[in-house]
C-alpha positions as CSV (number, residue, x, y, z in Angstrom):
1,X,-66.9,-25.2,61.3
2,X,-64.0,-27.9,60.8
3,X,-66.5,-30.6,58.9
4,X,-67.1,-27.0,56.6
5,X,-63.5,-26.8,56.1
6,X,-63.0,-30.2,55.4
7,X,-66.4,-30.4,52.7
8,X,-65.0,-27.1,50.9
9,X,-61.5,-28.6,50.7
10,X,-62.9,-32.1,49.3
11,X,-64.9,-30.4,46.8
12,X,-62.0,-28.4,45.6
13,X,-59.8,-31.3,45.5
14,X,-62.5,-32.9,43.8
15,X,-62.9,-30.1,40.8
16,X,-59.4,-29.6,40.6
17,X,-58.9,-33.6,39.4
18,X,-61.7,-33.1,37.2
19,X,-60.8,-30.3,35.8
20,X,-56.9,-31.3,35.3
21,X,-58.1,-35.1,33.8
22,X,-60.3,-33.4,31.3
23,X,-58.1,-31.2,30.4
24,X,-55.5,-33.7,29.7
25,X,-57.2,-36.5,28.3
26,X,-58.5,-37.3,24.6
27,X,-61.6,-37.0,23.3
28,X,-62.8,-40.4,22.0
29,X,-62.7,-39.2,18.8
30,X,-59.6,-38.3,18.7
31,X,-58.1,-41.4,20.6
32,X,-59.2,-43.6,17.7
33,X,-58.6,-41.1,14.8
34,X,-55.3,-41.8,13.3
35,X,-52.4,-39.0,13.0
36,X,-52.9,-36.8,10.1
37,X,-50.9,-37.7,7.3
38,X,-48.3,-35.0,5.8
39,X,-49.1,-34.8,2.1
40,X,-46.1,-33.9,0.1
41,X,-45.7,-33.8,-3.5
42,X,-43.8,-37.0,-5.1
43,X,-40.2,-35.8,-6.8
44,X,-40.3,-35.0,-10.3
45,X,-38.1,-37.5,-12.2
46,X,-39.4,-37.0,-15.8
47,X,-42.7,-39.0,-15.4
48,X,-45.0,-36.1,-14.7
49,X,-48.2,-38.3,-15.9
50,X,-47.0,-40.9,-12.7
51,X,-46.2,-37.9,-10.7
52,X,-49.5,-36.4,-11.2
53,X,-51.4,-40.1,-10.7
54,X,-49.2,-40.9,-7.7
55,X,-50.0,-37.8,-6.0
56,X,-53.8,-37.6,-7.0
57,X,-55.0,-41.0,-6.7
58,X,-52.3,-42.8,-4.3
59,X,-52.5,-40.2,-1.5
60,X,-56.3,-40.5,-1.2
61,X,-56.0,-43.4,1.1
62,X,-52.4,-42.8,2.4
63,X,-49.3,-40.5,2.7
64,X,-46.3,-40.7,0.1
65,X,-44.1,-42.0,2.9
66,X,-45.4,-45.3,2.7
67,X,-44.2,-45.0,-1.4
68,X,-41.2,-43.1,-0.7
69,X,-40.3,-45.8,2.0
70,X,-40.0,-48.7,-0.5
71,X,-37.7,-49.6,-2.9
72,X,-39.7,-52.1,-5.2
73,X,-39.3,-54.0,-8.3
74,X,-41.1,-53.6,-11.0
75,X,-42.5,-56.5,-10.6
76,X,-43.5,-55.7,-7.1
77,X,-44.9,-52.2,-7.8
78,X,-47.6,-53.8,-10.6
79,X,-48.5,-56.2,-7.6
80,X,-48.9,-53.3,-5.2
81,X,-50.6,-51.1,-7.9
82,X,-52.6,-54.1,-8.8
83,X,-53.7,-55.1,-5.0
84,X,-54.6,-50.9,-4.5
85,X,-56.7,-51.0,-7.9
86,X,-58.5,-53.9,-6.0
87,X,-58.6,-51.9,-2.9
88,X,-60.5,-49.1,-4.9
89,X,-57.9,-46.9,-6.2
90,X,-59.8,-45.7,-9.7
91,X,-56.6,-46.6,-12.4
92,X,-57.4,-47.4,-15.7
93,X,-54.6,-50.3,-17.0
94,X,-52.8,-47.5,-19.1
95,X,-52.3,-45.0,-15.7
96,X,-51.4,-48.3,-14.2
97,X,-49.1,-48.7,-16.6
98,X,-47.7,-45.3,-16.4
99,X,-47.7,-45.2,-12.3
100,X,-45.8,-48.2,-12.2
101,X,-43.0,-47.2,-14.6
102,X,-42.8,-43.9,-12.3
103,X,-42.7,-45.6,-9.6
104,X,-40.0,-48.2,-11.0
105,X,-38.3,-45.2,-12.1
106,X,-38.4,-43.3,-8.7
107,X,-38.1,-45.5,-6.0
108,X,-37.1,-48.7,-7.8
109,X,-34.7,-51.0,-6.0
């Protein structure tokens, strides 16, 4: 009757820690998906054409944070236009053109 006690008690123990760690834990997909990315609308400042191409084109990849964050040259926002156009980000030169003056304009230094 003890050994019983003792088997049923084990097994509980034993479901209960199962139950709790998968409860708890990540799926694998989720451990190496990364956090979903709040997609706001850039500020209107006049330049609705760099608005509209910052917010359509730039946030395909990433979140407006990573734009809002910097305060770039214009200079440094044709090279980081230019190095996303070579990433894959479909720009013709003129919306290149316009995104970087918007984005000069915007979050210039």
């Amino acid at each position: 009757m003890r050994n019983k006690t003792i088997i049923i008690t084990m097994v509980l123990v034993l479901t209960l820690g199962i139950v709790l760690t998968a409860c708890g834990s990540k799926t694998k997909t989720e451990a190496t998906q990364p956090p979903a990315v709040k997609a706001t609308a850039a500020p209107a400042t006049g330049g609705s054409d760099g608005q509209a191409l910052l917010n359509d084109r730039c946030t395909k990849c990433h979140g407006l944070e990573r734009v809002t964050s910097a305060h770039k040259s214009a200079d440094q926002w044709t090279q980081a236009v230019s190095k996303m156009v070579q990433n894959g980000a479909k720009l013709s030169a003129d919306e290149q053109k316009v995104l970087v003056d918007y984005l000069t304009k915007t979050y210039g230094p």
